[in-house]
Each structure stands twice: as C-alpha cells, then as structure tokens.
C-alpha positions as CSV (number, residue, x, y, z in Angstrom):
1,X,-12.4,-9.0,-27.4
2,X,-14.2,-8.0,-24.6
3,X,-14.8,-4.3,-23.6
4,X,-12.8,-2.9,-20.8
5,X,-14.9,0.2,-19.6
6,X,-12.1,2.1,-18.5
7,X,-11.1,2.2,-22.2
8,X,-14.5,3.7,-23.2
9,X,-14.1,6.8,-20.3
10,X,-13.9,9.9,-22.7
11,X,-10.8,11.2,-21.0
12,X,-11.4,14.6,-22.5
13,X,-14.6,15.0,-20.2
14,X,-13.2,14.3,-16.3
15,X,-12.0,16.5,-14.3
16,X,-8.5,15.0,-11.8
17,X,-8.0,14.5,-9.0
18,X,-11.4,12.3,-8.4
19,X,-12.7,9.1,-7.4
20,X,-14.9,7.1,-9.7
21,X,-16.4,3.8,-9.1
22,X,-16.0,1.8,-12.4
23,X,-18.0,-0.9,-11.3
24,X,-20.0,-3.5,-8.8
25,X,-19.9,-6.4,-9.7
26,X,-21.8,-9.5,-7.8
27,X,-20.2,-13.0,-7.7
28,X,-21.7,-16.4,-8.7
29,X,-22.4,-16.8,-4.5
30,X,-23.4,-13.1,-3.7
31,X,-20.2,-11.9,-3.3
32,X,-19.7,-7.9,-4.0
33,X,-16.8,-6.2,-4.9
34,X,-16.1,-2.9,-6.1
35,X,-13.3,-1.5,-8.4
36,X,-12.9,2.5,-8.3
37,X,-10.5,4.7,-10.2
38,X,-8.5,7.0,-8.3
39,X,-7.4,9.9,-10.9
40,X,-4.6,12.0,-9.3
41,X,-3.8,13.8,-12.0
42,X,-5.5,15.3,-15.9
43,X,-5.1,11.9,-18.0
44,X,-2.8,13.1,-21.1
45,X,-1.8,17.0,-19.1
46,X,0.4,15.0,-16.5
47,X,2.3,11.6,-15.2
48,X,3.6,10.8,-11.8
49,X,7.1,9.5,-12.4
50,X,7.4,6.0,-11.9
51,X,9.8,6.0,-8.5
52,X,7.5,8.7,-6.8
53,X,3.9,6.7,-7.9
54,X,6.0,3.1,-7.0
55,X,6.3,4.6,-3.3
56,X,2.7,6.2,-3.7
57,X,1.6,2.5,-4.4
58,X,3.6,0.6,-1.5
59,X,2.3,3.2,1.3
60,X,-1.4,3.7,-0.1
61,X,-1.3,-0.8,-0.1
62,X,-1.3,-0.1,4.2
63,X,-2.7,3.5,4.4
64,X,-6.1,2.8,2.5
65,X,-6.2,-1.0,4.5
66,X,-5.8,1.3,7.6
67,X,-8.9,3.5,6.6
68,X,-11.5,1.6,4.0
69,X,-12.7,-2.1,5.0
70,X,-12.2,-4.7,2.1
71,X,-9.4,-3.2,0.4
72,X,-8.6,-6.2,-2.0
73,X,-5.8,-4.2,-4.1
74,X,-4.4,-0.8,-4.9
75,X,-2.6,-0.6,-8.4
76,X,-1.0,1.6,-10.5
77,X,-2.6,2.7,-14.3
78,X,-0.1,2.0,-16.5
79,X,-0.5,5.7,-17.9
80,X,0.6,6.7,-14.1
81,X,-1.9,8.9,-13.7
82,X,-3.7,7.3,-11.2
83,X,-4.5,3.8,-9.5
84,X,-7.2,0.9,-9.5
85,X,-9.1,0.3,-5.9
86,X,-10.6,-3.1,-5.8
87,X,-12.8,-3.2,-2.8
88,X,-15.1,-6.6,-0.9
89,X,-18.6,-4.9,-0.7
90,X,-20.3,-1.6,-1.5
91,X,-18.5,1.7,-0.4
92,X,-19.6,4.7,-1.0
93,X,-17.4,7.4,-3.4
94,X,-17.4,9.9,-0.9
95,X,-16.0,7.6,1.9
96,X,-13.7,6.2,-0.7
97,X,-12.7,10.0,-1.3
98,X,-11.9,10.2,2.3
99,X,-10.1,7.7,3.0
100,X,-7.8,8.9,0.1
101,X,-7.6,12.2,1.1
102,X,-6.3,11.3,4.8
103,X,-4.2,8.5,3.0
104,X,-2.3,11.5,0.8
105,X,-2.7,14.2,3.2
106,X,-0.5,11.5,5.8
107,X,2.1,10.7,3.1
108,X,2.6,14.3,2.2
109,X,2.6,15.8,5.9
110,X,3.7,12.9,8.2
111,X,5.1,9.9,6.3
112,X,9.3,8.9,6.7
113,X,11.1,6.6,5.5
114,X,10.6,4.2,7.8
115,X,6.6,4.3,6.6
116,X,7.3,2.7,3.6
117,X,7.0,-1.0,3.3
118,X,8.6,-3.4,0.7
119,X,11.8,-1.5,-0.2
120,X,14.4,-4.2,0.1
121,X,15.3,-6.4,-2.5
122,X,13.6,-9.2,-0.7
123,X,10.5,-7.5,-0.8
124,X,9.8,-5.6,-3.7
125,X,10.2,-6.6,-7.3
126,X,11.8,-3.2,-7.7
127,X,13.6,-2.1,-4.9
128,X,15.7,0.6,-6.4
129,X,12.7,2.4,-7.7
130,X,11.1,4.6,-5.3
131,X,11.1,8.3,-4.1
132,X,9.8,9.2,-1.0
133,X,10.4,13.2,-1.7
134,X,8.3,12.7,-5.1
135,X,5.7,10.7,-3.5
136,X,5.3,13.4,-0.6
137,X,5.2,16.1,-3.8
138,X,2.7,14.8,-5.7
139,X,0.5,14.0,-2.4
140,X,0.7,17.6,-1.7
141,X,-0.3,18.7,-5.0
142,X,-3.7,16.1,-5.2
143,X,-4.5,17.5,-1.6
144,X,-4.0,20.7,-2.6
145,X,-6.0,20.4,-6.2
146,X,-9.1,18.6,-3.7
147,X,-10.0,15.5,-4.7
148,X,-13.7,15.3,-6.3
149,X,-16.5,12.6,-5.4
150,X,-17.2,12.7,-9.1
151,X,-15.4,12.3,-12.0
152,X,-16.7,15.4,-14.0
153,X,-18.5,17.7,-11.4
154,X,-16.0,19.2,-9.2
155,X,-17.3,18.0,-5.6
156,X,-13.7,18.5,-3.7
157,X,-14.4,16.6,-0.2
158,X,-13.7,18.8,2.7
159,X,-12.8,15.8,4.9
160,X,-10.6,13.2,5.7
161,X,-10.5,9.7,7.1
C-alpha cells in the first residue's frame, strides 16, 4: 500500500490550531498544487461535532474561495479535528494562515444563517446536519487559541485576510 504522509505525522509532537502544508506536488504538464492541513483543534484532546464542523465546511468552501486564489477543495478529517486545503499553485503557510483566520474570525463574529450555503435537501447530502451556533463556537475558540504558521512552533499570526 502506498504511504499516506498524513498517517506518518507524529500527532503527539504538533501543536493545534495551525496550518501545515503536507505537500506540492507537480503534474505530468507543470501543473502545481498544494494540499495543507488546517488543525483546529489537539488531534486525540478534542473533536468538532459533526453538525457544527459540517457548517464549518459549507461556509469555509466560499469564505477561503473569497480570500486564497486556487482553492480546489476544503474537507473535513474524518477524525473532525480539522480539514484538507487543496490549493492550484504555490501559497505560502502564512497567507494560507490568513486567509483562515479572517475566514473563522467572519463565521464566528459576522456569519447568519443566510451565509450558509447548501442547506436544503436539494443541495446538501446532509441537510439536517449542521449548527450554525456550534460552528460560530468553535470559530471563536480557534481565533482565540491563534492559529500557528507551523505545526510545532507556536507562530500565532497576528493578521487576517
């Protein structure tokens, strides 16, 4: 089988909420893209419950597109913990961290109801499973923590984009 790297990250060693590029990768015609971890909470301390990181998920799909050029896909870690960013070209983690920041710091201060996308049965695959109010919660608390430009040095960006 081949080796996922997320699997070999010592979870033990980093130090949530972050951002982590995983890798670059070129493609067979030059093509780059990028896929970065964004760790909102300790892996194995904590979980963002599935409604509130399902609402997280639909609003960061627009907010990050809105901030960061080349956003291919935002998804949730199956251990909820965080989500995959799948970027066209080279960004750098700080950016990345910015654009994040003024993603959460917008859902946590700002967002309504009406800024979430894809809540209808017609549009989501699971409609009945979100939470705005946990979503604006555990914005908060990532803003609040800072979120680092690296994964085991805590380098909280003061910014926002």
């Amino acid at each position: 089988m081949a080796k996922v790297e997320s699997f070999t990250l010592d979870h033990t060693k980093v130090k949530a909420p972050y951002v982590r590029l995983i890798a670059t990768q070129k493609g067979p015609k030059g093509d780059v893209i990028q896929n970065y971890d964004l760790r909102f909470v300790q892996p194995n301390e904590n979980a963002i419950p599935t409604a509130g990181l399902h609402t997280i998920e639909h609003m960061l799909a627009s907010l990050l597109r809105d901030r960061l050029e080349g956003v291919i896909d935002c998804s949730p870690f199956g251990c909820r913990t965080g989500f995959h960013l799948i970027l066209w070209g080279e960004h750098d983690p700080i950016d990345v961290a910015k654009a994040l920041k003024g993603s959460l710091e917008f859902i946590a201060n700002e967002s309504t109801w009406d800024d979430v996308q894809g809540t209808t049965i017609e549009s989501c695959g699971n409609y009945r499973d979100h939470s705005l109010f946990s979503a604006k919660e555990w914005a908060k608390k990532v803003v609040d923590e800072g979120i680092s430009s690296d994964p085991f040095e805590r380098k909280v960006v003061k910014e926002s984009l």
